[in-house]
N, C-alpha and C positions, 0 to 999 in steps of 0.2 A: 366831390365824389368820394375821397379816403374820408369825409365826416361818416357817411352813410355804411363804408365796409367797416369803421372801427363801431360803429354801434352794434351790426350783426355782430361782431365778434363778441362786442361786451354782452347781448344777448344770446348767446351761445352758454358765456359760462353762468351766467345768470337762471338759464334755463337747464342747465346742467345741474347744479345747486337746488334749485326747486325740485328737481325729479327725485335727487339722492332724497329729500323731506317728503315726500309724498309718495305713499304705497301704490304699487300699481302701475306705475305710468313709465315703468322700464322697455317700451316699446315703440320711443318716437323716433323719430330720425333726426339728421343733421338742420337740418332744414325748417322741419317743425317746431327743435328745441329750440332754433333761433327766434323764430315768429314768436312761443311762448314767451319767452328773457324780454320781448321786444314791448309786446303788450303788457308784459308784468313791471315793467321800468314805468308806461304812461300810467298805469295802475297804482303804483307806488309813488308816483312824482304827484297824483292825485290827492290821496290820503295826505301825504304831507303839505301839502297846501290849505289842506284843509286846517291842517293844525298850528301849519304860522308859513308866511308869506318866507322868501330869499331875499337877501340884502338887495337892495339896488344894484344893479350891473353886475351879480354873482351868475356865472353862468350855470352850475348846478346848486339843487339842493343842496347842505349838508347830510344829509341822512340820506342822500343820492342812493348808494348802491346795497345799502341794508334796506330800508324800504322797496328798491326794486328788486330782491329777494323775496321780500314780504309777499310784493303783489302777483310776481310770477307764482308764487304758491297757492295763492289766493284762487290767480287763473287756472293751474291747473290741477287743483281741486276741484274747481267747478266743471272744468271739461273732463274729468275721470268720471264723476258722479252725475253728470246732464246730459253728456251727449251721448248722439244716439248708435 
């Protein structure tokens, strides 16, 4: 159960960080900015996959939390600019 509250957290700042990079989007909540951090983490753990696999039994990526930076930005550029 504290696996699932320290990801909201690290989604929190995650999505915190994305907002400070992207114009616009100084209006979400506590709550929202976690869900962004949250989906921008599987976004980013994506992308790096794509670019080279994690050692055997590494339980994150290295480029873990910069990537999940990357991809919270990614998200919510796309939810400033798409949605309705």
């Amino acid at each position: 159960m504290l696996h699932y509250l320290w990801m909201f957290v690290v989604g929190i700042v995650v999505g915190e960080i994305a907002r400070f990079f992207v114009p616009g989007a100084g209006h979400m909540g506590l709550v929202v900015t976690g869900v962004l951090g949250l989906v921008g983490s599987f976004v980013g753990g994506f992308i790096a996959r794509l670019f080279s696999k994690p050692a055997p039994g590494a339980p994150i990526h290295p480029a873990g939390i910069l990537l999940s930076i990357v991809g919270a930005v990614l998200v919510l550029w796309v939810w400033t600019h798409f949605a309705v």
